[in-house]
N, C-alpha and C positions, 0 to 999 in steps of 0.2 A: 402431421402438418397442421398448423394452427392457421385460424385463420381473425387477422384486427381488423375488425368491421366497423364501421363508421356507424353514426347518424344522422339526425337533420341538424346537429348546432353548424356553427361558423363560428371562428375565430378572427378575427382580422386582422389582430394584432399580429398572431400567427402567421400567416401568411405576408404580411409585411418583415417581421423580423428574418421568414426564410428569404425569402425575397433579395434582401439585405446582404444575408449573412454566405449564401453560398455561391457559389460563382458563377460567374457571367454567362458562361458558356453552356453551363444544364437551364440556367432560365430562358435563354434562348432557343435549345432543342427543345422546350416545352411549349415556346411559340410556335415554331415551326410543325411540331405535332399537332398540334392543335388545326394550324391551315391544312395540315395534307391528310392527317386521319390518325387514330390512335391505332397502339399494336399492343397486345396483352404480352408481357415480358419477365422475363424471370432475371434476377441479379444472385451473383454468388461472392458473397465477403469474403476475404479470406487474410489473411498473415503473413509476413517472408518471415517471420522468427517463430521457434516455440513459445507459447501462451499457455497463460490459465484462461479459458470462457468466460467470460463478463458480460456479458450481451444485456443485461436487463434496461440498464438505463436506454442504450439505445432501441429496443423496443417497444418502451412504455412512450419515448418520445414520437416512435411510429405508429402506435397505436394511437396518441393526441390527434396528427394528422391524419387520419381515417374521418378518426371524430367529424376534426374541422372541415373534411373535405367530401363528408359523409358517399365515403367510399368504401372499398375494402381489401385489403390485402391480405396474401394466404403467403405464411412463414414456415420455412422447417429448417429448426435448429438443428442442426446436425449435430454440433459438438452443446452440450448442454453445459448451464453455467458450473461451472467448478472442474469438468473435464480438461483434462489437458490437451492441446491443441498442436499437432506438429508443424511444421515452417509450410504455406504455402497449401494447406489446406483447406476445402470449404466449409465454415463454419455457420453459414446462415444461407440459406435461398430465400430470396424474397418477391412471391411474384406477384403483380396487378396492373396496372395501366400503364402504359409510358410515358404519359401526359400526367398523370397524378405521383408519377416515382421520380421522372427525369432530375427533377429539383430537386430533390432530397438529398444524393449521395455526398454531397459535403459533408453536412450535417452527420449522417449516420454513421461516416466514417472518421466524423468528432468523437462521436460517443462511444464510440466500439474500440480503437487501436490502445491508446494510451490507458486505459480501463483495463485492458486486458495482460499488458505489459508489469503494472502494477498490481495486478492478482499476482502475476508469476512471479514477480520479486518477492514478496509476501508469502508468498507460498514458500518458496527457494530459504528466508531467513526463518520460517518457522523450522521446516525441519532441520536446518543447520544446527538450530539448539533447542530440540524437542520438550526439554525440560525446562524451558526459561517462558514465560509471561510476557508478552511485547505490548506494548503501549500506543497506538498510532498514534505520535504527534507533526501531521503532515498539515496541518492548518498555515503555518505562518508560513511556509514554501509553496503554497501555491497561488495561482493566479487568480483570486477571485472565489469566490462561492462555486460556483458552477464547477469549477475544478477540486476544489474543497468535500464536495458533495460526492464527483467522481470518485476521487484517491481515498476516500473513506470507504466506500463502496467496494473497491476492487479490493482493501487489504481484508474487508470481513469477506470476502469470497476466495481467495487465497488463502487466510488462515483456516476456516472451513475443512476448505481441500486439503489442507496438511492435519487438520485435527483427524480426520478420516484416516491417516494413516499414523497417528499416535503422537502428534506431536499437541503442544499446550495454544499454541499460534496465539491470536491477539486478543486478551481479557478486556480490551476499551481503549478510548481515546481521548484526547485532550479537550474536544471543545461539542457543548451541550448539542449543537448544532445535528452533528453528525454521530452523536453518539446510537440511535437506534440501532445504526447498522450493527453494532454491537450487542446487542442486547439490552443494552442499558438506559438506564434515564436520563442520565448527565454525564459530562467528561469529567476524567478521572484527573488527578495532579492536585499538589498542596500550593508550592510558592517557586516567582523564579528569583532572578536576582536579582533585581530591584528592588523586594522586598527584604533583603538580606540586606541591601544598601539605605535603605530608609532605617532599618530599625537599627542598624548599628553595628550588630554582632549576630554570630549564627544562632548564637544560642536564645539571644532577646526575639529575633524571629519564631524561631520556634515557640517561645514563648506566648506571645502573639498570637502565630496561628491555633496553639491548644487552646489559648482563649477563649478565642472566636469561636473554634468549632470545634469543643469538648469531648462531643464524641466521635469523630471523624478520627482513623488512623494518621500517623504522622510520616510525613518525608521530608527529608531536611537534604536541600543543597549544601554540597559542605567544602565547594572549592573556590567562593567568591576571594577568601581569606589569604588563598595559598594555603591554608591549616589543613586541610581534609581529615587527616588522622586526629591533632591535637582538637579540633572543632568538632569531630565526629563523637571523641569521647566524653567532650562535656557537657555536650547532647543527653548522652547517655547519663550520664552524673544528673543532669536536672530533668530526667523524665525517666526513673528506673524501673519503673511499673509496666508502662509504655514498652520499654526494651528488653523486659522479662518475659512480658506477655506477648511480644511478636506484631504489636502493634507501631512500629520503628523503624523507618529505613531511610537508608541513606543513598541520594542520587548524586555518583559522581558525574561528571561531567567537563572536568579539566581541560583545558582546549589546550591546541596542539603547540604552544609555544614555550609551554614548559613540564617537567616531572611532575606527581604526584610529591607530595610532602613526602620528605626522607628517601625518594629515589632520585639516581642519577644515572649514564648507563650502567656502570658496574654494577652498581646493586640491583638494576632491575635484574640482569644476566642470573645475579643470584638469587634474584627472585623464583624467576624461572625454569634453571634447575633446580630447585629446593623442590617446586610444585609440579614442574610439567616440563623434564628435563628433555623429554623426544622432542618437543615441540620446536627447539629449536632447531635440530637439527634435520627439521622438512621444511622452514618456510622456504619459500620459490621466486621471492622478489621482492626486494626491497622495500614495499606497502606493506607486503606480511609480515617482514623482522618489524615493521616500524608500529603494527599493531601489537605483536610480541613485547617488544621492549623499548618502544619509542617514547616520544614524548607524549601527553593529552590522556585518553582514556585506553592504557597497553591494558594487554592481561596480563603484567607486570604488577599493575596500578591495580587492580580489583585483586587477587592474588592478596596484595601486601596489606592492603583497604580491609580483608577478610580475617588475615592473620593478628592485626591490632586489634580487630575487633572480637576475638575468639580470645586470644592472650587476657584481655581484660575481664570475659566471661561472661560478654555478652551475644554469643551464640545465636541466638534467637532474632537479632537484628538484621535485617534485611539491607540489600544491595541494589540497587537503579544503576543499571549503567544509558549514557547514554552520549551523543554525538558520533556523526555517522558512523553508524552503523548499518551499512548497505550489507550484500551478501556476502560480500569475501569475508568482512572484517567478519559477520558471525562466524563465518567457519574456520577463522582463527583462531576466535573465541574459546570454538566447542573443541579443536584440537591440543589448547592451551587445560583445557576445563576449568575454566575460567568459573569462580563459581558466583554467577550471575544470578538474582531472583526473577527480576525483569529488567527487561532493554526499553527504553524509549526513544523510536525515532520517525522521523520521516523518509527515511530514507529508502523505501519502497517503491517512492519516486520515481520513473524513470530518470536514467542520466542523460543516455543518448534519444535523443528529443525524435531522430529520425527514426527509431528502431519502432515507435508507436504507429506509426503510419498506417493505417490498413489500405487497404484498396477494393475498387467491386467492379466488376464487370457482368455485361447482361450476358448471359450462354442461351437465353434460349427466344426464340421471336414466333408468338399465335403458335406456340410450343416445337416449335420446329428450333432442335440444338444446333446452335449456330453462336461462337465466339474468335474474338481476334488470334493470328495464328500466334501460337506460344502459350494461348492461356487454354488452351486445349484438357491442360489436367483440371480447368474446372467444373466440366462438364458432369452431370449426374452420371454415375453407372448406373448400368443397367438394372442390377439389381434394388438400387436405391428407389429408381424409379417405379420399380415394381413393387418395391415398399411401401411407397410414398400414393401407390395408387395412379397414378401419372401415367 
């Protein structure tokens, strides 16, 4: 058990923004405690869904408030960050005042649900395609920084967790911002499509960016055009060194309203038994045939993307797939063997907005276990507590 201990600062701002930001009803059980008396209380977080652990951002926020409220509260993560988390589980105890905690649980169960939902996506698309490099670019789908900061957070703890068990999970991210969480200095990415549309042609872009940034690897969008194939190769015609040497790739990205260049259904069909003839013959619903051999970015469309690009003997050139890509479609992907370098997406996302939810309840009051009837399973066992020194 850890325990985040305060000091003598104040915040005020702090305390105005919780104030603010959590609801009505724990600021006013913090008045009321206040007139009748404080009780030392323990709270237990916990999930109705499987999770990956994500707790830090909401800890480092609980540990602020100690600071500002130069108090102290004594944690014990149960499930540590990256551990997998079953439905309904306790994943954190958090115990110290009821007067200094009361107002908190909003907040802390901002920080914890949706964080940990999105490790487990992340987690769930790394192993799907162990072999593939994934890009987080979850920037421009979220709400703001503060959530921007999260959903960077939870994919570098979810890819972690799947690197641990052999997969490549997520090499960086799109924007500088959030790139620590990565490893890295900056976000990764060449150009989108508006720089395709300024400069004219795929190839003038390209040109462009080698310019600029000479020694930088190159990724060329190659479906502004509808060209993908014809645009892809004369890419390669004007940068042969670039795509001998493995410095070259190509991000598709096709959206869903029409084929790849030179597919249509049939030929995707015989794309895909040419490449990955089982695959047809397990998908399970009409999203999976539609990632198979549909319109936008099938494994149809990478497949055929691979094969013009091998035929002309450029082997060494690399493939970006990306648009959603959540977790079915990876395991499409990997069932198609789609041969992917990396995937870029945000799509770690939660979809179902309710499924983030966390919840907390106090089990225990001047330590005596005591919770509402039904949450009965969140009480510490026994042995836990004899762990925990308790």
């Amino acid at each position: 058990m850890d325990a985040l201990v305060g000091s003598n600062a104040t915040n005020g701002q702090l305390a105005k923004d919780i104030a603010a930001r959590t609801d009505s009803y724990f600021n006013r059980t913090r008045t009321v405690v206040q007139r009748f008396g404080d009780r030392a209380v323990t709270y237990a977080l916990f999930m109705r869904r499987p999770v990956i652990s994500a707790p830090r951002l909401m800890l480092e926020w609980l540990r602020e408030v100690a600071t500002s409220r130069n108090t102290e509260f004594a944690v014990d993560v149960i499930h540590p960050e990256g551990q997998w988390v079953g439905a309904g589980e306790p994943m954190v105890y958090i115990s110290g005042s009821l007067i200094e905690l009361s107002d908190l649980e909003t907040i802390l169960l901002q920080k914890l649900g949706p964080a940990c939902v999105a490790a487990h996506n992340a987690y769930q698309m790394s192993l799907a395609l162990p072999h593939v490099g994934f890009l987080a670019m979850d920037a421009r789908h979220c709400a703001g920084a503060e959530m921007q900061e999260m959903m960077a957070y939870a994919a570098s703890v979810g890819s972690e967790s799947a690197r641990r068990e052999g997969a490549k999970g997520f090499v960086g991210n799109a924007s500088d911002g959030t790139a620590h969480w990565f490893g890295t200095g900056r976000g990764l990415g060449t150009m989108p499509h508006s720089l395709i549309g300024y400069a004219g042609s795929t190839v003038r872009a390209a040109e462009m960016f080698h310019e600029t940034f000479p020694d930088e690897n190159l990724t060329v969008l190659v479906d502004y055009f509808g060209r993908e194939i014809t645009d892809g190769l004369a890419v390669c015609a004007r940068f042969p060194d670039l795509a001998s040497g493995g410095r070259l790739s190509f991000r598709l990205d096709t959206h869903g309203g029409r084929f790849l260049e030179g597919l249509d259904p049939a030929e995707s069909y015989a794309v895909i038994d040419r490449r990955a003839p089982g695959a047809i013959r397990r998908y399970r619903s009409d999203t999976e045939l539609r990632y198979l051999v549909g319109t936008g970015v099938s494994a149809a469309a990478i497949w055929r993307m691979r094969e013009a690009l091998d035929e002309a003997g450029h082997t060494r050139v690399r493939i970006v797939a990306s648009s959603g890509f959540g977790t079915d479609k990876c395991r499409v992907m990997a069932d198609a063997r789609a041969p992917i370098d990396v995937v870029g997406t945000g799509s770690f996302i939660p979809d179902a907005w309710s499924e983030t939810y966390a919840t907390a309840d106090i089990v225990e009051y001047d330590a005596v276990p005591l919770v509402k009837v039904g949450r009965e399973f969140l009480l510490r066992k026994n042995n836990e507590r004899k762990r925990n020194g308790a």
